[in-house]
C-alpha positions as CSV (number, residue, x, y, z in Angstrom):
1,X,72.1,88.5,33.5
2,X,73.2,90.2,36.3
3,X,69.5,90.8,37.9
4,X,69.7,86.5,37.7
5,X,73.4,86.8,39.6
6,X,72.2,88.5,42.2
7,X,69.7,85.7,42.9
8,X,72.0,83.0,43.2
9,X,71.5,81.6,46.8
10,X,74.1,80.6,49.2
11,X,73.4,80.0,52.7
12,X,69.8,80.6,52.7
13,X,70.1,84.0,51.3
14,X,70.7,85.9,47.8
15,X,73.9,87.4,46.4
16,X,71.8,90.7,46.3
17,X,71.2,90.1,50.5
18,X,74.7,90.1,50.8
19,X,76.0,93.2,48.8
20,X,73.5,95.0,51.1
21,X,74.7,93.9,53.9
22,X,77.9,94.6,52.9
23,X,77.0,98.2,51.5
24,X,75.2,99.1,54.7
25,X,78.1,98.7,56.6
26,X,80.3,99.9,54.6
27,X,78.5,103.4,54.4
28,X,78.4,103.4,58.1
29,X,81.4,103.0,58.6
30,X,82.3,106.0,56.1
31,X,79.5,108.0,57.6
32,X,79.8,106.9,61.2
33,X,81.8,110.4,62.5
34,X,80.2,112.5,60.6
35,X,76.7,111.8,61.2
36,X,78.2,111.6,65.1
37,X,79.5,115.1,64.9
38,X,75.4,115.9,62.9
39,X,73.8,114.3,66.3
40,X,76.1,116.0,68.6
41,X,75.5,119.6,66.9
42,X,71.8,119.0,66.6
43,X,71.8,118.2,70.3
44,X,73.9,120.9,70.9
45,X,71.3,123.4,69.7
46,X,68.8,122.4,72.2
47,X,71.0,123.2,74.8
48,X,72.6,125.9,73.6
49,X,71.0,128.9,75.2
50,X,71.8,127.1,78.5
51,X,75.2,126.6,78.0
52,X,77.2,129.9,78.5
53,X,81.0,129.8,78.5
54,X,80.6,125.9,77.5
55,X,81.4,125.1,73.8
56,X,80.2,122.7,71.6
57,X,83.7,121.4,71.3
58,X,83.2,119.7,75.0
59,X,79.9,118.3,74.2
60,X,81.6,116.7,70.8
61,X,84.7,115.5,73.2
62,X,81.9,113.9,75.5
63,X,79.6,112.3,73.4
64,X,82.5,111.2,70.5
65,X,82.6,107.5,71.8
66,X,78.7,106.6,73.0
67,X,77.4,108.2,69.8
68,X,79.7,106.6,67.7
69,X,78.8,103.0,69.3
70,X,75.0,104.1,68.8
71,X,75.6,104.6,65.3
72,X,77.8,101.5,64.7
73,X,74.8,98.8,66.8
74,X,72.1,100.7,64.5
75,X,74.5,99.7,61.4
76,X,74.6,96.4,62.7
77,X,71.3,95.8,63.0
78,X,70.2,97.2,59.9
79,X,73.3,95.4,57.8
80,X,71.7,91.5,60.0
81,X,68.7,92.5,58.9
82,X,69.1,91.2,55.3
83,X,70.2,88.3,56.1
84,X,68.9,85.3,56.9
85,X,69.9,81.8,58.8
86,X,69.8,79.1,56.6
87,X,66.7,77.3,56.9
88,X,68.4,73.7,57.4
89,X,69.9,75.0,60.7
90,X,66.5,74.8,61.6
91,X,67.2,77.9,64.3
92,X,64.8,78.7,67.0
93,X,62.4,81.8,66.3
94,X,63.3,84.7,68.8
95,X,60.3,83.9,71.2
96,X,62.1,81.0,71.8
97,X,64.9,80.4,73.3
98,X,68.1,79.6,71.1
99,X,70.5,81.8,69.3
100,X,68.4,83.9,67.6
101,X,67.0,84.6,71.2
102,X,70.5,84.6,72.5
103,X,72.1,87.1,70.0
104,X,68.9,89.7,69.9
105,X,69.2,89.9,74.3
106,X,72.9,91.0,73.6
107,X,72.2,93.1,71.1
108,X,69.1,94.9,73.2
109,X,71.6,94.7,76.1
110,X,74.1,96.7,73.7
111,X,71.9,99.6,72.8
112,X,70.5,100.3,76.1
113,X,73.9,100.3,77.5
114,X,75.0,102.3,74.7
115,X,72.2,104.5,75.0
116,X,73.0,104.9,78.8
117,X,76.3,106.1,78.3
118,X,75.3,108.6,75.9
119,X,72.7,110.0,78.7
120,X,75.7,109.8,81.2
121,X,78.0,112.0,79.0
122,X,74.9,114.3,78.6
123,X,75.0,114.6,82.5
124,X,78.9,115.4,82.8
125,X,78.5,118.3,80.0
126,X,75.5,119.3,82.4
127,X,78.0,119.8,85.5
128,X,80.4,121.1,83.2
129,X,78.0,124.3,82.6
130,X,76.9,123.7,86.2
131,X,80.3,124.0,87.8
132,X,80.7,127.4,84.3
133,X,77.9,129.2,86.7
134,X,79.3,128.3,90.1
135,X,82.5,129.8,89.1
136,X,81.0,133.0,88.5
137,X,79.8,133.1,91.8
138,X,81.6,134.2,95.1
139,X,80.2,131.5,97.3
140,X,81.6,127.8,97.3
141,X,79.0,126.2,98.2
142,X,77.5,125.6,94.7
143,X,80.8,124.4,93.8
144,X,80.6,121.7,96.4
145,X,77.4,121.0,95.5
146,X,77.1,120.9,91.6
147,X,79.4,117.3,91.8
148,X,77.2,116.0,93.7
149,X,74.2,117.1,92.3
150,X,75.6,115.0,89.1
151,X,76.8,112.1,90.7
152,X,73.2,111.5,91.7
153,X,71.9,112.7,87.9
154,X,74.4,109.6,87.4
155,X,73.3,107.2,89.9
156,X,69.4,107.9,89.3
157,X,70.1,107.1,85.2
158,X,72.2,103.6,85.7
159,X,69.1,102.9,88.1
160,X,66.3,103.6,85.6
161,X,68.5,102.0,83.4
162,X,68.6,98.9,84.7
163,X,65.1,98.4,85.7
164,X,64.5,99.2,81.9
165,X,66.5,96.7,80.8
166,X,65.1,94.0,83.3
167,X,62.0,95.0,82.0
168,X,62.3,95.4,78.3
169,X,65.2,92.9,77.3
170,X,64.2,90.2,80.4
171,X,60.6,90.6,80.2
172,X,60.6,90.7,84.2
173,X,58.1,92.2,85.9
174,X,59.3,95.3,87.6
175,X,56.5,95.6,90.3
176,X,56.9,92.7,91.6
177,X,60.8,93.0,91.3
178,X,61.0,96.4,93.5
179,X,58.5,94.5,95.8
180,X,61.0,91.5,96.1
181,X,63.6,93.9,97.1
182,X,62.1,94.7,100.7
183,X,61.7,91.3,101.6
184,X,66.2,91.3,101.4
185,X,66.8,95.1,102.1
186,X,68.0,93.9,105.5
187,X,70.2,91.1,103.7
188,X,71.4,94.5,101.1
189,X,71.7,96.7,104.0
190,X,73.9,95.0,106.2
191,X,76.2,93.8,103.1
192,X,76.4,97.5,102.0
193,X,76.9,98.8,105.6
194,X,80.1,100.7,105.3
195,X,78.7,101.9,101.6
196,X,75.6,103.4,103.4
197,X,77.7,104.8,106.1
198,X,80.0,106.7,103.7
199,X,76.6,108.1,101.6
200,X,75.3,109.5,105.3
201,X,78.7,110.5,105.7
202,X,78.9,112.6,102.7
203,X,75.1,114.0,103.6
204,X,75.9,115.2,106.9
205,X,79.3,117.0,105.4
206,X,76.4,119.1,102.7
207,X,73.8,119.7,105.9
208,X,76.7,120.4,108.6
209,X,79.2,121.5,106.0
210,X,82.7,121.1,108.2
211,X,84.1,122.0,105.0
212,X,83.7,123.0,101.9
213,X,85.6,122.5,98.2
214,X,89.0,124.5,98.7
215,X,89.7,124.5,102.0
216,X,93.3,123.4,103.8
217,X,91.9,120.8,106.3
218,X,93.8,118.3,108.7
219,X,92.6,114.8,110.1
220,X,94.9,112.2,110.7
221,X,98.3,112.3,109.6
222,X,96.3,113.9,106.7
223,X,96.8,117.3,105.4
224,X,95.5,119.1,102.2
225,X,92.9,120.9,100.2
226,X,89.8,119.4,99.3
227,X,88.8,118.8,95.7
228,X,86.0,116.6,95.4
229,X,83.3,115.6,97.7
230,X,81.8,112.1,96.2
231,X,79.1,110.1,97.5
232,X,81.4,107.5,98.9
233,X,84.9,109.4,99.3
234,X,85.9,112.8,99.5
235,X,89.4,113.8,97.3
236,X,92.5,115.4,99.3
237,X,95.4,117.1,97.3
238,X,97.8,117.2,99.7
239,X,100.7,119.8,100.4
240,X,103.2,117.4,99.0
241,X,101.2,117.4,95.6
242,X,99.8,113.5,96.3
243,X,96.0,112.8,95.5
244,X,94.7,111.3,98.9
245,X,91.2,109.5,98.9
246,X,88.9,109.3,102.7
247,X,86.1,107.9,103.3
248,X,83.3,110.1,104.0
249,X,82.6,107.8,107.2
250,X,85.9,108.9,108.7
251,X,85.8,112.8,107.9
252,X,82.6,112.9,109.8
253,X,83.7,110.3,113.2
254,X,87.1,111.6,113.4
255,X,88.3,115.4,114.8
256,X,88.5,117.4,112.2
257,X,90.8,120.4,111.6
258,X,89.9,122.8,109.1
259,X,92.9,125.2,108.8
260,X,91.2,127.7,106.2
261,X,88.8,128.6,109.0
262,X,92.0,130.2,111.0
263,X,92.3,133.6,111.6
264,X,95.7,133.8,112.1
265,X,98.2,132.0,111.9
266,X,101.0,131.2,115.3
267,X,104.7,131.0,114.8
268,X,106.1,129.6,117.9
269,X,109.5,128.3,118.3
270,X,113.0,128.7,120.6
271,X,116.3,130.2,120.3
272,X,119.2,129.1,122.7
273,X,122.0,130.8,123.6
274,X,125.1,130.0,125.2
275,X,125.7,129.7,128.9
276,X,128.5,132.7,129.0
277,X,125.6,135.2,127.6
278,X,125.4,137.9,130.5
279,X,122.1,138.5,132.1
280,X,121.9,142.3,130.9
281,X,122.5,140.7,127.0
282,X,119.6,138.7,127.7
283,X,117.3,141.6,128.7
284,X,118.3,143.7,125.8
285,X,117.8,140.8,123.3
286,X,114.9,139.8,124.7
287,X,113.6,143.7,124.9
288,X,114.8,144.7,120.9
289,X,113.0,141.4,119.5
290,X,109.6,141.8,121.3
291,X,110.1,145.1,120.1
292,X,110.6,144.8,116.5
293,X,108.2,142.0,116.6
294,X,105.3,144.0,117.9
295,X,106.1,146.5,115.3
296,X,105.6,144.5,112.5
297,X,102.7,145.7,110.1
298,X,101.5,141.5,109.7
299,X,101.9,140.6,113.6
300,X,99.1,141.3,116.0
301,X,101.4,143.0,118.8
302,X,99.0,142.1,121.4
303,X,99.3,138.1,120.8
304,X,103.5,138.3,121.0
305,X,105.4,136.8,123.6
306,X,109.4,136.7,124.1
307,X,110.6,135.3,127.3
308,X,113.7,133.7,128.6
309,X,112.1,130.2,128.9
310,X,114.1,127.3,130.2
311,X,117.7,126.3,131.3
312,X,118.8,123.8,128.7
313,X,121.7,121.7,129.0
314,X,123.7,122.8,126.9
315,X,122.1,126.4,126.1
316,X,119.6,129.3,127.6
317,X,116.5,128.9,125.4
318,X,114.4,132.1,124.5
319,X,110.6,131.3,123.8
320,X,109.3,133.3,120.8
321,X,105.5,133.6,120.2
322,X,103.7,135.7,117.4
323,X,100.3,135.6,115.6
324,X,100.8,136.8,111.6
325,X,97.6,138.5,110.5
326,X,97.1,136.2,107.4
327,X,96.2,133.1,105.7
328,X,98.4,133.2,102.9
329,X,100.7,130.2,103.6
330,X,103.3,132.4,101.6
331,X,103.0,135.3,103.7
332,X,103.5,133.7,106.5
333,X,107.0,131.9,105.4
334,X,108.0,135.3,103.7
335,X,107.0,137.8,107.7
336,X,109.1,134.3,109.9
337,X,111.8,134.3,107.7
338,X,112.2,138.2,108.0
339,X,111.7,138.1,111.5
340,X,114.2,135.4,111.7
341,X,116.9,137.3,110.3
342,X,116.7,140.6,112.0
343,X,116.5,138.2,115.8
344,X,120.1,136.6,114.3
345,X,120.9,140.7,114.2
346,X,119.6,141.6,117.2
347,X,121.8,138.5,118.7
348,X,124.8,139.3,116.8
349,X,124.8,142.7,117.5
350,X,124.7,142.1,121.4
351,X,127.7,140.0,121.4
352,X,126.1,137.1,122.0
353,X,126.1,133.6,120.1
354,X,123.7,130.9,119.4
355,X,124.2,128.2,121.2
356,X,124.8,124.1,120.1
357,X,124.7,120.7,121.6
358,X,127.9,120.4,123.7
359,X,130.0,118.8,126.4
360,X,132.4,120.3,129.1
361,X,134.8,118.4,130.9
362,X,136.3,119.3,134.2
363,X,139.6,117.6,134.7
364,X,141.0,118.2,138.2
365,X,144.9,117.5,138.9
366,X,144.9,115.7,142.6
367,X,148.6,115.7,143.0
């Protein structure tokens, strides 16, 4: 009774087509994470040895999503499999074109794809062990280098990629294909010129390396550290916290400042003081903070300068020039505001004032 049930035809295909169809996808959809998390660990295990300091807790965070999609077009495929179209549709085989034809492309498209991005998570857990290694080193240069070194991993795989799926899914011939291409490079070149430019760009900052991951640099109106060197752009965080993104092109044809490279750092600014300041208060002022300046442990007392400078309109200006013997932004805020104090001592101490924008008028009585 219920073996002749399960033979009952609707559609072109048997009740007992459908309840496997049904049960195939219902177990993988019940098994779909956990035979995800199997794959992942038995991945894992290949690569374990070379992954020091990364656990398999990224690799599971990476590949979660691809495997999972994997999984589900497999399920797919197996749960289509046992079923049929109905034979008075009268569908096209798959070697011709129609929607059997149509719906196998998209699902060859699918896996490829979905087999792509598992490869390109792969890659990103390699950096991530890469960039584990670099870290341990003193040098930076491996850090600047291990993004890139991905990013073209990356690049090389959606290549292949493609070319596999022209090949495989489109039946094209791939020889013939790459041969093609030469006869419009020029057509591709001159449509990706500012594209090109940025990737030679990004080459000559790795060969002449201007700069390298971590270092303050200035261009433009443009200050920051560097974070990331790309193929196209390279990533600025700049000292008001903002993520700024420049072209490679323009880090390479443009002056380039790269503060890091500093060896000191100059604090130069003016103090003005008022017209009734007597010249002997002036010498003494002038002689106590050159002085205590030159006698500060973080100021090179060879590089300082304090000099009566220019008659202002409104005040005597004193020129003050140091060098602070670091590179610690924080340092150097911490040694100028100390110096700035003890120069309002020295002033107040000579009876002098500091001067401010004002206007004198002379009224003369004719009578």
């Amino acid at each position: 009774m219920i073996y002749e049930t399960l033979q009952r035809t609707f559609l072109g295909n048997t009740l007992e087509n459908y309840c496997w169809f049904a049960g195939i996808i219902f177990i993988g959809l019940i098994f779909l994470r956990l035979l995800s998390r199997l794959l992942t660990l038995f991945i894992f295990r290949f690569v374990k040895k070379y992954s020091t300091g990364v656990g398999s807790d990224k690799l599971m965070f990476l590949l979660k999503k691809p495997l999972n999609t994997v999984i589900l077009l497999i399920t797919l495929y197996l749960a289509f499999n046992r079923l049929d179209f109905p034979a008075e549709w009268h569908m096209a085989a798959t070697d011709r074109f129609g929607i059997r034809l149509v719906l196998y492309r998209l699902f060859q498209i699918a896996i490829v794809g979905a087999l792509t991005w598992v490869l390109l998570r792969l890659t990103d857990f390699l950096g991530l062990v890469m960039m584990y290694r670099a870290s341990l080193t003193e040098s930076k240069s491996d850090d600047q280098l291990v993004p890139f070194v991905k990013e073209s991993i990356k690049v090389i795989i959606v290549i292949f990629a493609v070319f596999f799926m022209l090949g495989a899914v489109f039946k094209l011939n791939i020889a013939s294909l790459i041969a093609g291409l030469g006869i419009g490079g020029l057509a591709i070149a001159l449509a990706a010129k500012e594209s090109l430019e940025n990737l030679l760009g990004s080459f000559t900052i790795f060969l002449d390396r201007p700069f390298i991951i971590g270092d303050l640099i200035r261009i433009g109106g443009i200050e920051g550290h560097v974070e990331k060197i790309g193929f196209r752009s390279t990533r600025i965080r700049t000292l008001e916290k903002s993520f700024v993104t420049v072209p490679n092109k323009k880090l390479v044809d443009s002056e380039l400042d790269n503060l890091s490279l500093r060896i000191q750092r100059r604090a130069k600014f003016s103090i003005g003081l008022t017209y009734d300041t007597k010249a002997s208060q002036f010498k003494n002022i002038i002689s106590e903070i050159q002085a205590y300046i030159q006698k500060h442990p973080h100021v090179l007392p060879n590089e300082t300068r304090v000099r009566l400078f220019e008659f202002d309109s409104s005040s005597l200006n004193i020129m003050v020039l140091y060098f602070v013997d670091t590179l610690e932004y924080d340092i150097y805020l911490d040694v100028r505001e100390e110096i700035n104090y003890r120069i309002m001592e020295i002033v107040e101490n000579n009876g002098a004032s500091f001067a401010y924008p004002t206007t004198t008028v002379i009224m003369k009585n004719k009578l």
